[in-house]
Backbone as CSV, one residue per row, in Angstrom:
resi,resn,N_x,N_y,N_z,CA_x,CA_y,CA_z,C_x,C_y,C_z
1,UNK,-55.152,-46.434,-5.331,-55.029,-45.046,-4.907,-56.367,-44.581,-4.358
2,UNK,-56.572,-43.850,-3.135,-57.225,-43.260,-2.591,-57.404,-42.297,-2.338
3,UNK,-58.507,-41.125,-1.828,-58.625,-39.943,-2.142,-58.968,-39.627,-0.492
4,UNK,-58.454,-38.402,0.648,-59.378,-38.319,1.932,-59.305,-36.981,1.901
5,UNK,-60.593,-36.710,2.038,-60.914,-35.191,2.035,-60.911,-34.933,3.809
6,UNK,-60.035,-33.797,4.259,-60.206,-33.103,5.517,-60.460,-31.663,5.926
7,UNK,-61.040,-31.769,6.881,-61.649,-30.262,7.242,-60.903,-29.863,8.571
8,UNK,-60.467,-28.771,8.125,-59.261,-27.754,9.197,-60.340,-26.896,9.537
9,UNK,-59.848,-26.354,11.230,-60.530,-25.247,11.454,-60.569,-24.063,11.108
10,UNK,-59.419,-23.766,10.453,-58.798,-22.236,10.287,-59.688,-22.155,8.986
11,UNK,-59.641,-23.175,7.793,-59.846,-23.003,6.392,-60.076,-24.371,5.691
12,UNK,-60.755,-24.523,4.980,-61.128,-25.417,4.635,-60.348,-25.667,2.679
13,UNK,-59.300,-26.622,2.874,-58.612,-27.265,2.270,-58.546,-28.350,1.598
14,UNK,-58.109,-28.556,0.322,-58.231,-29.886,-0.555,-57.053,-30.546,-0.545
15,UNK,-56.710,-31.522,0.120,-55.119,-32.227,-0.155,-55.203,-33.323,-0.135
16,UNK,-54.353,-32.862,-1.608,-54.354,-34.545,-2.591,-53.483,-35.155,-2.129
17,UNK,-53.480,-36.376,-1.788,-52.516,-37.554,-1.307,-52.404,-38.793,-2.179
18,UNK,-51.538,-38.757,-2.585,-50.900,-39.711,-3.920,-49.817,-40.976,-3.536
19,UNK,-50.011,-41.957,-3.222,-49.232,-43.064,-2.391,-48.742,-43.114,-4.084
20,UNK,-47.451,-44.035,-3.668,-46.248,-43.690,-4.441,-45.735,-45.584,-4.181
21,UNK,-44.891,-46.100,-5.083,-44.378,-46.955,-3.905,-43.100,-46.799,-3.323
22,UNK,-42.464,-45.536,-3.627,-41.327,-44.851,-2.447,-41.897,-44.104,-1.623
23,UNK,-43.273,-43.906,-1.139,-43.682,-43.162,-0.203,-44.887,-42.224,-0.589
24,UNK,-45.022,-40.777,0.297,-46.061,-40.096,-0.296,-45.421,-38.965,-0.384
25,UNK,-46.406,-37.697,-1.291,-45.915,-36.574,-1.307,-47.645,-36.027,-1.280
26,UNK,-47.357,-34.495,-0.819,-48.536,-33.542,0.148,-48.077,-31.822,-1.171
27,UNK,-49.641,-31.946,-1.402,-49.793,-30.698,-2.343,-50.871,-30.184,-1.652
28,UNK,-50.672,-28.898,-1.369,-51.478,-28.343,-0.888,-51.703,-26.891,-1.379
29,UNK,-52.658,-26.281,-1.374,-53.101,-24.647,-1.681,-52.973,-23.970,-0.919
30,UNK,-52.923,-22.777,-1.480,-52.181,-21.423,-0.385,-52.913,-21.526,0.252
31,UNK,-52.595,-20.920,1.526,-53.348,-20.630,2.556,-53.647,-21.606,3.392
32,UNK,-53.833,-22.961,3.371,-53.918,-24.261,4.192,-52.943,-24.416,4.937
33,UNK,-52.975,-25.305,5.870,-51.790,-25.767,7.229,-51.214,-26.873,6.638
34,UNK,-49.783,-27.158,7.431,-49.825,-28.199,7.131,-49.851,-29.200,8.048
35,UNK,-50.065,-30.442,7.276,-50.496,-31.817,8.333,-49.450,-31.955,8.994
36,UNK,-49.493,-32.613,10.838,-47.931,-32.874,11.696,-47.103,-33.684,11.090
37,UNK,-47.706,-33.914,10.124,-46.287,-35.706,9.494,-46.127,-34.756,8.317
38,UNK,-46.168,-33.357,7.735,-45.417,-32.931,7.143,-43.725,-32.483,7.107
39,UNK,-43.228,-32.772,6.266,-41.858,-32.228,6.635,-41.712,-30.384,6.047
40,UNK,-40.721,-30.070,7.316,-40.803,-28.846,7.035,-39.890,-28.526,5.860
41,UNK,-40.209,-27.153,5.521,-39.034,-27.194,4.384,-38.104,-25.758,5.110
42,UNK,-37.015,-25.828,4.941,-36.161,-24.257,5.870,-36.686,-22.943,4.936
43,UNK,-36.761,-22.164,6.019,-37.381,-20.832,6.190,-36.150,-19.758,5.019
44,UNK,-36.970,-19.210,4.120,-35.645,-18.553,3.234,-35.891,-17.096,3.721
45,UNK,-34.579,-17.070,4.025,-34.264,-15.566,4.431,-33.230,-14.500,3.256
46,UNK,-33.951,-13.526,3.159,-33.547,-12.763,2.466,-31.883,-12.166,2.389
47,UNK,-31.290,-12.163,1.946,-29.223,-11.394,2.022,-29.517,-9.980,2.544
48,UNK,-28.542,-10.363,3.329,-28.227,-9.199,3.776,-27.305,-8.441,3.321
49,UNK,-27.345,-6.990,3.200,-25.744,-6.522,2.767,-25.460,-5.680,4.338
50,UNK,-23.801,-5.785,4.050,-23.267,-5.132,5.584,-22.592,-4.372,4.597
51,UNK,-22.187,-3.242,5.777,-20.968,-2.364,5.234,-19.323,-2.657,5.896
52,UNK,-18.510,-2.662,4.059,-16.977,-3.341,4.707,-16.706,-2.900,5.754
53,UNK,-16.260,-3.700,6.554,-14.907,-3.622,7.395,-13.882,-2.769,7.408
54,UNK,-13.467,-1.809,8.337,-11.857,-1.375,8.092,-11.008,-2.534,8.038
55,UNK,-9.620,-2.488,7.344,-9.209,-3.099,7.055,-8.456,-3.660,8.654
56,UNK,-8.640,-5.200,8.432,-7.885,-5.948,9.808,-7.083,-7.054,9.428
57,UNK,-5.923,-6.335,9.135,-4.982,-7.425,8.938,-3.949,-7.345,10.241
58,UNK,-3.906,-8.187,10.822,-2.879,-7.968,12.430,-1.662,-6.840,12.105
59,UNK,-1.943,-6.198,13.371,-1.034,-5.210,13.352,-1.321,-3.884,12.507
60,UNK,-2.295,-3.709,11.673,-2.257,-2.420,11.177,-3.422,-1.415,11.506
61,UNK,-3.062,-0.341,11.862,-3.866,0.730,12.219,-4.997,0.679,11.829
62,UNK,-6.266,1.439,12.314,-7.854,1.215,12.023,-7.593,2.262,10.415
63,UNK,-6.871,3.682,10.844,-6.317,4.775,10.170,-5.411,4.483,8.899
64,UNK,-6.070,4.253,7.619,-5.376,3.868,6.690,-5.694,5.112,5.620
65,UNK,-4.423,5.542,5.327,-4.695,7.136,4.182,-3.819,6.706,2.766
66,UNK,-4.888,6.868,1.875,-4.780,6.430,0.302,-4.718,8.205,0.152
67,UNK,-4.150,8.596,-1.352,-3.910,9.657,-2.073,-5.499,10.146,-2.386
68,UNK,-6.238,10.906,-2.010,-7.590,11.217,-3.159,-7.517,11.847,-4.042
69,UNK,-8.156,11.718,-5.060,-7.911,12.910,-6.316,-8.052,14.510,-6.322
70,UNK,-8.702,14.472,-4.778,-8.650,16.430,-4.916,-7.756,16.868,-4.017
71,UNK,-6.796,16.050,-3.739,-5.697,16.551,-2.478,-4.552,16.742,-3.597
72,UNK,-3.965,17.871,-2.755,-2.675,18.732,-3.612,-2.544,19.865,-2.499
73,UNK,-1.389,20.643,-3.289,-1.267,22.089,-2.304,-2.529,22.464,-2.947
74,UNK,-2.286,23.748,-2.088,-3.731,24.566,-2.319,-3.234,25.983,-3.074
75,UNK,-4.145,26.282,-3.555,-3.714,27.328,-4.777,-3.074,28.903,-4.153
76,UNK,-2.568,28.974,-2.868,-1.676,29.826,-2.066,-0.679,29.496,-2.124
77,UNK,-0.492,28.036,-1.657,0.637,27.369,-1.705,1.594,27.807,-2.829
78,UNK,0.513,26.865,-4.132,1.307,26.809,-5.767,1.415,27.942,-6.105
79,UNK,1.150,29.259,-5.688,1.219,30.829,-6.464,2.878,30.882,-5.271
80,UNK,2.881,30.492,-4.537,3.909,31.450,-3.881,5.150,30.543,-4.252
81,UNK,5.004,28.931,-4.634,5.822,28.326,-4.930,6.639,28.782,-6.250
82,UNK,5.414,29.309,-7.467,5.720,29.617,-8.747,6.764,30.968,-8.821
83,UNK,6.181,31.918,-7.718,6.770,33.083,-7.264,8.328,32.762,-6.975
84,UNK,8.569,31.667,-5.875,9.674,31.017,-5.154,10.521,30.874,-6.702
85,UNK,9.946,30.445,-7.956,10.740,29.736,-8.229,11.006,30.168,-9.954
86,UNK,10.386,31.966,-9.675,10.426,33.228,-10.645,11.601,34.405,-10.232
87,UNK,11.924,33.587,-9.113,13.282,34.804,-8.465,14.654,34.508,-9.141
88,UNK,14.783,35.044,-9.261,16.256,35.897,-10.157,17.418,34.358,-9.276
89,UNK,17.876,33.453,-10.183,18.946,32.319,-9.224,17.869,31.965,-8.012
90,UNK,16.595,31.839,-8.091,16.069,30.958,-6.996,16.210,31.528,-5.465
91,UNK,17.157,32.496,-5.614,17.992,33.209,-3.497,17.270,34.491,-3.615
92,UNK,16.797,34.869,-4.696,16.344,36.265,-4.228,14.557,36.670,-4.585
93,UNK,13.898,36.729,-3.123,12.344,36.974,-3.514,12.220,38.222,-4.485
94,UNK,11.314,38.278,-5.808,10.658,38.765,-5.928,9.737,39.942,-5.642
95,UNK,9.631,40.918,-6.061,8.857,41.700,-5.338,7.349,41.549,-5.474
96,UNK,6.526,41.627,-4.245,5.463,41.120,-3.591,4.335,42.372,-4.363
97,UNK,3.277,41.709,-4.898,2.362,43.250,-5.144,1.628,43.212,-3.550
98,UNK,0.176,44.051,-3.807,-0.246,44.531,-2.471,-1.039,43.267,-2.103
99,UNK,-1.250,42.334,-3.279,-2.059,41.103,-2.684,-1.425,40.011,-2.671
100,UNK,0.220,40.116,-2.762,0.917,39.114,-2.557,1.246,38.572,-1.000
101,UNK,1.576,37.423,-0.324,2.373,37.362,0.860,3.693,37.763,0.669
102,UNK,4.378,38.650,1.124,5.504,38.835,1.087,7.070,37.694,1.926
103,UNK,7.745,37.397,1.325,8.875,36.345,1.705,9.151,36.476,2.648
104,UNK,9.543,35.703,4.079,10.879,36.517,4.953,12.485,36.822,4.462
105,UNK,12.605,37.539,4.573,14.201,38.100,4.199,15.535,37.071,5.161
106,UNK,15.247,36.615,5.725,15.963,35.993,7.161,15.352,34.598,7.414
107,UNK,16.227,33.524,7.954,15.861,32.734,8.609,15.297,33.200,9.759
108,UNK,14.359,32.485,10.513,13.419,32.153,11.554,13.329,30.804,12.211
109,UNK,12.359,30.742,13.387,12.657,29.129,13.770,12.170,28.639,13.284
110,UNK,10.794,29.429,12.432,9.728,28.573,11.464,10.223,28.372,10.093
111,UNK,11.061,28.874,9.836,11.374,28.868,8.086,11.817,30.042,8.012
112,UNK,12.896,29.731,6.218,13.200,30.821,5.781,12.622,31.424,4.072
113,UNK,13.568,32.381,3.586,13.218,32.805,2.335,13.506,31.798,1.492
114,UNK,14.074,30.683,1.294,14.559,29.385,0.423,13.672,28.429,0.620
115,UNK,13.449,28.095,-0.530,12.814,26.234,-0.474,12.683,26.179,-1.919
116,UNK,12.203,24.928,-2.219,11.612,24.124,-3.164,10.371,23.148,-3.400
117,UNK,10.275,22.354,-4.224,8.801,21.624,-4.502,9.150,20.749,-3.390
118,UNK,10.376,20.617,-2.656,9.717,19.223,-1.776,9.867,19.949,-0.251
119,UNK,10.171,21.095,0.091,10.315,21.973,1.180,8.469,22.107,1.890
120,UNK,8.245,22.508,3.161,7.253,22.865,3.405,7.039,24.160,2.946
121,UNK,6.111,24.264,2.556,5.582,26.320,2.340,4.592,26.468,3.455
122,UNK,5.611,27.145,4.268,4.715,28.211,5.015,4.099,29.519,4.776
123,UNK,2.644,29.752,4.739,1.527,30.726,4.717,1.628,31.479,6.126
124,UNK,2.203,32.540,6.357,1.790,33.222,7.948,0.918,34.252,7.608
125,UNK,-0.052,34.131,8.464,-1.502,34.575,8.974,-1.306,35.358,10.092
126,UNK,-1.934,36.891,9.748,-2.266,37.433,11.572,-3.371,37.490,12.072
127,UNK,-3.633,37.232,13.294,-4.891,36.616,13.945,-4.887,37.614,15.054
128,UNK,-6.225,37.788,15.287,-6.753,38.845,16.733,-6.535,38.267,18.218
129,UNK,-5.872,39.330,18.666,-5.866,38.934,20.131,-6.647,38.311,20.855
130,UNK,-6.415,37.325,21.766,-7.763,36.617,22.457,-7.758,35.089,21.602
131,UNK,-7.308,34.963,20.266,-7.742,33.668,20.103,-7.669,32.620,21.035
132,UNK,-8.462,31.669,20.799,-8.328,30.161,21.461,-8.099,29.160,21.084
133,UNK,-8.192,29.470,19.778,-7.920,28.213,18.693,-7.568,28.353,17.522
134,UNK,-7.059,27.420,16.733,-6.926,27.875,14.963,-8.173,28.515,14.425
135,UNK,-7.608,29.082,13.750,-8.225,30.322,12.957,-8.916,29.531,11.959
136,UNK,-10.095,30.140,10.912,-10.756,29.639,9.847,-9.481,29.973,8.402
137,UNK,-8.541,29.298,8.276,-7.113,29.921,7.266,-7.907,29.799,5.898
138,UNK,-8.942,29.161,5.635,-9.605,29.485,4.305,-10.396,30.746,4.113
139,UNK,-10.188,31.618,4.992,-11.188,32.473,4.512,-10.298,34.000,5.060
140,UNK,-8.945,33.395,5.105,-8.129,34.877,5.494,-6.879,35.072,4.395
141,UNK,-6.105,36.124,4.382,-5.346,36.184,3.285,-3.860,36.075,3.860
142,UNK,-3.080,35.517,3.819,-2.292,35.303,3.777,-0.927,36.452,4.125
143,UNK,-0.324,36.872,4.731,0.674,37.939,4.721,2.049,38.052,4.292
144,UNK,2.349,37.135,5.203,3.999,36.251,4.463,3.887,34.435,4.021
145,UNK,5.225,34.304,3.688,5.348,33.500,3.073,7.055,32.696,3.604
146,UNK,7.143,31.293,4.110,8.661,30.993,4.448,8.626,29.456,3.832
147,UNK,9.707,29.148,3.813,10.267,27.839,3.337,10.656,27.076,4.670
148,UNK,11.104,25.582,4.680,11.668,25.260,6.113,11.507,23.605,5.565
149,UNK,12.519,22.548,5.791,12.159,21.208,5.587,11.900,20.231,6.245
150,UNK,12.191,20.847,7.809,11.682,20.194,9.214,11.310,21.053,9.598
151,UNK,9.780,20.645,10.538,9.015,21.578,11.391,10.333,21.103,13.223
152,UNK,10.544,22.506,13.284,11.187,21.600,14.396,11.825,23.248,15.259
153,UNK,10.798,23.639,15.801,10.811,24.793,16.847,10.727,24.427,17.955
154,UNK,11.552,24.126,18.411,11.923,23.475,19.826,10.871,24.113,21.138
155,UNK,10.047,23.595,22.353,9.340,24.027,22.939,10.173,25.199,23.952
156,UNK,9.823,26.222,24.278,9.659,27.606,25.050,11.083,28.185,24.001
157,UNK,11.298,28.487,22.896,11.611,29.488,22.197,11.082,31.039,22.278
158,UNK,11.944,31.815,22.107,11.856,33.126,21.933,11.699,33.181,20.558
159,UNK,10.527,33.980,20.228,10.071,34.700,18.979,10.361,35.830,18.906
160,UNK,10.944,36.531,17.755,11.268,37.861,17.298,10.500,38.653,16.323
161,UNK,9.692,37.245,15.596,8.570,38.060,14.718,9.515,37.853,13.522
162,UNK,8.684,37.801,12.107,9.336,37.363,10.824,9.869,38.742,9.943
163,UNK,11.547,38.613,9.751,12.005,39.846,8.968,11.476,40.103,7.347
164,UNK,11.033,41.035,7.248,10.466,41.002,5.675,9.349,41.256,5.296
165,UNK,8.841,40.784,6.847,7.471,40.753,6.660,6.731,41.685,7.781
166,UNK,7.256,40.945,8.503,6.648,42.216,10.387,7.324,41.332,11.658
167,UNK,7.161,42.396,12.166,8.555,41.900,13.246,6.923,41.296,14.541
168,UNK,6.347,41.208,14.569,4.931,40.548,15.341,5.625,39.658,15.801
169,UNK,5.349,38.919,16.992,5.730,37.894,17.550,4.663,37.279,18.520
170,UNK,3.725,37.692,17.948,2.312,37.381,18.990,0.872,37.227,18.313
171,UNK,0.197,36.331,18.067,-0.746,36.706,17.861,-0.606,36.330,15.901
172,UNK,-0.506,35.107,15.881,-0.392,35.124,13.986,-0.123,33.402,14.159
173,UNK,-0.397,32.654,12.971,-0.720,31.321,12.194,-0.318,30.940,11.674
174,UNK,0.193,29.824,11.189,0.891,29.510,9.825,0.328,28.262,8.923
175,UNK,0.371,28.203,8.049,-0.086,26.836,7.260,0.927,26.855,6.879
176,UNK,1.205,25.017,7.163,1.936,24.732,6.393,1.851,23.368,5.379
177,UNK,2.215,23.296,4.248,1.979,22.649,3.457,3.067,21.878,2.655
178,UNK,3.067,20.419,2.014,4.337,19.916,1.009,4.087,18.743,0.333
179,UNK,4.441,18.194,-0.347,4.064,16.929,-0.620,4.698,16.080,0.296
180,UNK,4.114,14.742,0.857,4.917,14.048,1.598,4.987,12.847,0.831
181,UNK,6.130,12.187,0.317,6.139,10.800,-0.590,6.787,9.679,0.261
182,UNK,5.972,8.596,0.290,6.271,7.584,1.092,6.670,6.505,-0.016
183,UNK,7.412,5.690,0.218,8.464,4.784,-0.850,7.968,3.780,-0.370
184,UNK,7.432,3.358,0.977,7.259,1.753,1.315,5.959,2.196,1.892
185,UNK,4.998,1.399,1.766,4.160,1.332,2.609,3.894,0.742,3.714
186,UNK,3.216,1.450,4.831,3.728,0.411,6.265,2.523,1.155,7.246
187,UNK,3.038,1.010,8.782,2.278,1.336,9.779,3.513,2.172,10.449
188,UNK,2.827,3.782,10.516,3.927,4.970,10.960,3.132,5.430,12.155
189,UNK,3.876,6.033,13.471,3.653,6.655,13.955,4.046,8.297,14.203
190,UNK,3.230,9.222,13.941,3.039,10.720,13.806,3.209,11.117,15.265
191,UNK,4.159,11.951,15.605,3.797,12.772,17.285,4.227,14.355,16.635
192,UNK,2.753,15.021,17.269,2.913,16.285,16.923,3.179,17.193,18.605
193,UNK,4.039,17.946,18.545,4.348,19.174,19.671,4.280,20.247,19.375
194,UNK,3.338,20.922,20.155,3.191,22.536,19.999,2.931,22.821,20.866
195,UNK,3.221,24.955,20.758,2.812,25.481,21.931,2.692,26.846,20.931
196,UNK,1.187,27.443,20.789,-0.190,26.482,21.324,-0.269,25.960,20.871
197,UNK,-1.849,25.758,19.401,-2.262,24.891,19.289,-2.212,24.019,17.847
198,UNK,-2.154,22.857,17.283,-1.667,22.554,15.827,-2.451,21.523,15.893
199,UNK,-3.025,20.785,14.060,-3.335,19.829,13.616,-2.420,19.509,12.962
200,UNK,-2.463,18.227,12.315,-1.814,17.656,11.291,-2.286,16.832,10.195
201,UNK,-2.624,17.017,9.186,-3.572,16.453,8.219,-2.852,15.947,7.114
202,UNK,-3.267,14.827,6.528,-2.802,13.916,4.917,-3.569,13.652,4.673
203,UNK,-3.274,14.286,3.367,-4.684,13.566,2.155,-5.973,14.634,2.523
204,UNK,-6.173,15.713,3.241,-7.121,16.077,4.374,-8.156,15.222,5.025
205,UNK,-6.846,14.612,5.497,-7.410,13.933,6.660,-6.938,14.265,7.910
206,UNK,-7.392,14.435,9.108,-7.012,14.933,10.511,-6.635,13.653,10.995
207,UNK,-5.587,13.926,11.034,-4.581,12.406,12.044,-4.256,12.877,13.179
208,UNK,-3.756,14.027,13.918,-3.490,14.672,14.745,-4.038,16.052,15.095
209,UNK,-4.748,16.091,16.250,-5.295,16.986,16.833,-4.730,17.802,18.343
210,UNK,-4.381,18.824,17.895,-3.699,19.499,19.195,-3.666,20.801,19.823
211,UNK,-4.830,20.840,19.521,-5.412,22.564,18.739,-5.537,22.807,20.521
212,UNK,-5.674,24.377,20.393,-6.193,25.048,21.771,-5.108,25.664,22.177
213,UNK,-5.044,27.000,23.190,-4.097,27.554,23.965,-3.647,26.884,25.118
214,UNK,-2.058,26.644,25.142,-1.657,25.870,26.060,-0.338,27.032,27.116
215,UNK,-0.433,26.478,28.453,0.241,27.209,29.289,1.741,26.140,29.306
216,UNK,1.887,25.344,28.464,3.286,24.959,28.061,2.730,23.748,26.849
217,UNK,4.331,23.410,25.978,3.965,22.673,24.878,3.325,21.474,25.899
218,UNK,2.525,20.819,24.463,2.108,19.263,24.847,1.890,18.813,23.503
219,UNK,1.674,17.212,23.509,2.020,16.906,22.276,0.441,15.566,22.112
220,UNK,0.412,15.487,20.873,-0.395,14.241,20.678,0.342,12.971,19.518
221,UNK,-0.146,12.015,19.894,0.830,11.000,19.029,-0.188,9.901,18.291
222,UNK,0.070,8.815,17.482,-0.693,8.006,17.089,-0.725,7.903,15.755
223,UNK,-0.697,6.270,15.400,-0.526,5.618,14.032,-1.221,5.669,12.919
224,UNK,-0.629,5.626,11.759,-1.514,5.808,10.338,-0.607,4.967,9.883
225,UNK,-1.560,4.318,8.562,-0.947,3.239,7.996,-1.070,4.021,6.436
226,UNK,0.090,3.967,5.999,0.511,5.015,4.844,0.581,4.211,3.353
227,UNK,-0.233,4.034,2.764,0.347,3.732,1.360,1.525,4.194,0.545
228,UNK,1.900,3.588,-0.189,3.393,4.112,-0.817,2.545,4.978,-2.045
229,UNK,2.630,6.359,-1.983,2.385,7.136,-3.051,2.920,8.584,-2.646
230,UNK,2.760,9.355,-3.374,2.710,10.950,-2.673,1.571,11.736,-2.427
231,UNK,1.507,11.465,-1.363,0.690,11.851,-0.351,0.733,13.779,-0.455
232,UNK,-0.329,14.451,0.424,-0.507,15.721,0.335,-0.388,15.754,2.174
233,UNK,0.797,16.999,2.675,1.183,16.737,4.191,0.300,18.611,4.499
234,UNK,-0.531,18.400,5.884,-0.696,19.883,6.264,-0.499,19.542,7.856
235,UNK,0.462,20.976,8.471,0.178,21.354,9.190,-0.592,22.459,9.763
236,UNK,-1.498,23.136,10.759,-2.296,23.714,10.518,-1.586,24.510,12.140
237,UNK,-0.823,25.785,12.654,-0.236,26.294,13.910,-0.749,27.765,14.216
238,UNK,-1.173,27.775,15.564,-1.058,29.297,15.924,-0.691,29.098,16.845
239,UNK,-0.212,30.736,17.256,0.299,31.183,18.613,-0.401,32.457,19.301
240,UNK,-0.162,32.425,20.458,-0.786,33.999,20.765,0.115,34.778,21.629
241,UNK,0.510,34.433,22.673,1.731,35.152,23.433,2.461,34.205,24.125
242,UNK,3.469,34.661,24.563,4.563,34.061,25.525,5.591,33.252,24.233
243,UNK,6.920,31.966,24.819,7.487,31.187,24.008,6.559,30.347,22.928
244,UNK,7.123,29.935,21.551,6.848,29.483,20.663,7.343,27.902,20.983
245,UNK,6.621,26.394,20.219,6.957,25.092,20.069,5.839,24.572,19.027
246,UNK,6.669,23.917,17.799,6.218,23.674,16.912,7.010,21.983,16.581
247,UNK,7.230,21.095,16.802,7.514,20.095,16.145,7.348,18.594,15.389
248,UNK,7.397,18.215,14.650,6.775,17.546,14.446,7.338,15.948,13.708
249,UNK,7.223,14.403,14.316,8.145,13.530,14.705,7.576,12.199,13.804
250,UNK,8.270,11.356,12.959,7.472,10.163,12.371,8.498,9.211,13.118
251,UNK,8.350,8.190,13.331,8.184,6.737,13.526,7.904,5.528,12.664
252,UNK,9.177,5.557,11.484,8.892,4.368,10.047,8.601,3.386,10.880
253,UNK,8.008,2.430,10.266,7.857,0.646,10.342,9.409,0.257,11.202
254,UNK,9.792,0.375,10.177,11.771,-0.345,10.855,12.777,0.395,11.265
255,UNK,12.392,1.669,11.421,13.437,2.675,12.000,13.088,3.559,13.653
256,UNK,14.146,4.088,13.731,13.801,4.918,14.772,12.946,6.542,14.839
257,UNK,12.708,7.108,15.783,11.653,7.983,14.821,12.834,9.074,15.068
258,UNK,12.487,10.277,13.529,13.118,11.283,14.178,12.048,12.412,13.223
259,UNK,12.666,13.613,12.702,12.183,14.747,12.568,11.185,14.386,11.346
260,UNK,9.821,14.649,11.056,9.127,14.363,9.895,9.834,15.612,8.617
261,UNK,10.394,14.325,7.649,10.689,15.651,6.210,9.524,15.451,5.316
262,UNK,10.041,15.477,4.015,8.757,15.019,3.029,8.952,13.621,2.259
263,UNK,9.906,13.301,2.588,9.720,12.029,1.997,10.317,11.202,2.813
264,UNK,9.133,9.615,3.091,9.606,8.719,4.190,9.858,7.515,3.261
C-alpha cells in the first residue's frame, strides 16, 4: 500500500487512496474536487409537493359538487317553511306580523301559497328601478313568500304582480331555495333560462351564471358532476320591466332532460 499526496489549485487536499484487491475507493474532505476517474454519485433532489388534481376520470366534468357542512336553507327560508307548516290543514297562510313575508293568496307563474320541505321556497324581494343586475338578497328583507316545484315561467309571459302580497309586476327578485337529493351519482347537465337575469347555485356553488338585463330570454347551460347526497339547490332571479322567463332544465346521465324538481 501506498500513499500520493496531490496539490489542486482551488484547495489544497488530502486523499487517501487505499488499493483493495477488488479495486480502489477515494475519501476525500469537504470542500476538495474530485479526481476525473472519480465516479459520480446522482445529484439528490429534494420532493416536491404539487397540489391534487381535479378529478380526471374520462368523461367527468372538471365541476364536481360534494354536500359542505354549512350548506342548508337559509334561516328565511326555514322561518317561512315552519310558518308554511303552522297553518291551520297546511292550505291556509297564517297571518304575517309586520316583519313577516307575507304568502301569495293565488297561484302565479312563479309559485303559489302551497308547498312543502321538498317544494322550492320562494323569497320575493322589491328592488329599485334602474337595476342591472341581481340585487345584494342578503342584506334586504324579504316581502312575500310562494311555493312552486318546477321553476318553469315560460319566456315573454305577462306578469300581473303577486296576490297577497302586491300586485307590482316590475321591478322585484326572488330567491329561490330547496333541497335537491340526487339518488345516483353521475355527470348532469343544468340549462338555466331567464328574462332578465338569474344564477343557479349547489352547495353555494355558482354553476350557472346568467345575471344582467336582457332585451329577450337567453339561457346558459353546462355540466356538474353530482354526488348522490342531498344537496342544497339556489336560484337567485330578477326582473325589471316588460315579459317575465324563468326556467330551469337538468339533463340525468341516462335520461332525457326535462324540468329540474328536487330530487334527481
Amino acid at each position: 500500500m501506498s500513499f500520493l499526496r496531490s496539490t489542486f489549485p482551488v484547495a489544497v487536499s488530502t486523499v487517501l487512496l487505499t488499493l483493495g484487491a477488488t479495486g480502489c475507493s477515494f475519501s476525500m474532505q469537504a470542500g476538495s474536487k474530485k479526481p476525473n476517474n472519480a465516479t459520480n454519485t446522482p445529484a439528490t433532489t429534494a420532493p416536491t409537493t404539487t397540489t391534487p388534481a381535479a378529478p380526471t376520470t374520462a368523461g367527468k366534468p372538471r365541476l364536481v359538487v360534494t354536500p359542505r357542512a354549512s350548506s342548508g336553507l337559509s334561516k328565511n327560508s326555514q322561518a317561512v317553511l315552519k310558518r308554511r307548516k303552522g297553518a291551520s290543514g297546511g292550505t291556509t297562510p297564517p297571518p304575517a306580523t309586520s316583519t313577516d313575508p307575507r304568502f301569495v293568496t293565488a297561484s302565479t307563474p312563479f309559485g303559489g301559497p302551497d308547498g312543502n320541505d321538498t317544494s322550492f321556497v320562494g323569497l320575493i324581494y322589491f328592488t329599485n328601478p334602474g337595476a342591472t343586475a341581481l340585487p345584494a338578497f342578503d342584506s334586504l328583507q324579504p316581502t312575500g313568500a310562494l311555493f312552486v316545484n318546477t321553476l318553469n315561467v315560460a319566456p315573454n309571459t305577462t306578469f300581473a304582480g303577486f296576490p297577497g302580497v302586491d300586485n307590482r309586476a316590475n321591478d322585484f327578485a326572488i330567491r329561490y331555495e330547496a333541497p335537491l337529493t340526487v339518488a345516483a351519482e353521475g355527470d348532469y347537465t343544468l340549462r338555466l333560462v331567464s328574462d332578465d337575469g338569474a344564477k343557479l347555485y349547489i352547495d353555494d356553488m355558482l354553476i350557472l351564471d346568467n345575471d344582467g338585463v336582457k332585451t329577450a330570454a337567453a339561457e346558459k347551460a353546462g355540466p356538474v358532476h353530482l354526488v348522490a347526497a342531498t344537496h342544497t339547490i339556489r336560484i337567485d332571479y330578477f326582473h325589471t320591466t316588460g315579459p317575465v322567463g324563468l326556467q330551469v332544465y337538468v339533463k340525468p346521465p341516462t335520461t332525457a332532460e326535462t324540468l329540474l324538481g328536487t330530487k334527481l
